[in-house]
C-alpha positions in Angstrom: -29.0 218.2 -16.6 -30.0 221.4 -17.6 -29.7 224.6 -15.6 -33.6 224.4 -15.1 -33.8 221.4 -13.7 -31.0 222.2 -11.7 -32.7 225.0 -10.0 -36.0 223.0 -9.8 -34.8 220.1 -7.8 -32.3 222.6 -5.9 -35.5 224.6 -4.6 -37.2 221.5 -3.8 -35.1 220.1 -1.8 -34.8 223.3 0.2 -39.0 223.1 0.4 -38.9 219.3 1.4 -35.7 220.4 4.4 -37.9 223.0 5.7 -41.2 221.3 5.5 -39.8 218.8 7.4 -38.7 221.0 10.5 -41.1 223.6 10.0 -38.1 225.9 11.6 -34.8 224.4 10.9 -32.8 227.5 10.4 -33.0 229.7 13.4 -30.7 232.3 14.7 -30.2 233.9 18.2 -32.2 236.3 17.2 -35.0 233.8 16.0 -34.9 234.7 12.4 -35.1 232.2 9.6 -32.3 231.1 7.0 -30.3 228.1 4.8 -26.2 228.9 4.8 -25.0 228.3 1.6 -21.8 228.6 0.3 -20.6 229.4 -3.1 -17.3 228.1 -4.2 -15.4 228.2 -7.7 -13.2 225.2 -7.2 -10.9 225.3 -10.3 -10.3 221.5 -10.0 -11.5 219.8 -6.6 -9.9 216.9 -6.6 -6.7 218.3 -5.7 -8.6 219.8 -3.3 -10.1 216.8 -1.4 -9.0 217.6 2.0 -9.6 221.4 1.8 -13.4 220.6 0.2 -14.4 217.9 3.7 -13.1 220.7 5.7 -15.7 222.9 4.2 -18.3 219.8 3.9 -18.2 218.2 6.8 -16.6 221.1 9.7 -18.6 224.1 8.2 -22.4 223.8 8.8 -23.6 224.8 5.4 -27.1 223.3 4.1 -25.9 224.0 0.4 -23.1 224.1 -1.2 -22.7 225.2 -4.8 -19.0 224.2 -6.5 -18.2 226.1 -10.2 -15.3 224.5 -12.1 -15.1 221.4 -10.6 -13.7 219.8 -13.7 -15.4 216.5 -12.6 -16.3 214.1 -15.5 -17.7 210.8 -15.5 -15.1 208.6 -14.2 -15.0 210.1 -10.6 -17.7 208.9 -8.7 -19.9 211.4 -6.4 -19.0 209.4 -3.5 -15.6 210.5 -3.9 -17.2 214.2 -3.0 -19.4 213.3 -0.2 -17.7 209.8 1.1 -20.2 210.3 4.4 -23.1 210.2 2.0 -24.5 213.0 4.4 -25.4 215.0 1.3 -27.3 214.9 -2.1 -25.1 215.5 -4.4 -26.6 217.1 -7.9 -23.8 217.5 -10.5 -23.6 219.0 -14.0 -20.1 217.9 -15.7 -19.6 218.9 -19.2 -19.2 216.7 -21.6 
């Protein structure tokens, strides 16, 4: 998947979450926003229990993983066993 695409379906899927609550994201103070987290994992599946922590006892809305040194053979539902999230990877080849 290239980088693009990655940003295309990234956006829409924020545009498709907030057109369907028109005002999912609101603060005390009533203003509008998505929490995202950034995170360079350097290998996350030696991480697995750290990485639900963050996935399932944060509220985030997107989470974006660097170095995840994932490759074909591990299966997204090993990242989101829940399936409470769409998971969009890029693993190099």
């Amino acid at each position: 998947m290239s980088i693009q695409v990655l940003q295309t379906t990234i956006l829409n899927m924020i545009k498709l979450k907030h057109s369907a609550h028109p005002a999912p994201f609101q603060t005390f103070s009533g203003a509008n926003f998505i929490k995202c987290l950034s995170l360079n994992a350097h290998s996350i599946v030696n991480k697995l229990p750290e990485w639900y922590h963050l996935l399932y006892g944060c509220d985030n809305d997107i989470i974006f993983v660097t170095e995840t040194w994932l490759h074909g053979e591990i299966p997204s539902s090993l990242l989101d066993p829940d399936g409470r999230f769409d998971v969009i990877r890029c693993d190099r080849l």
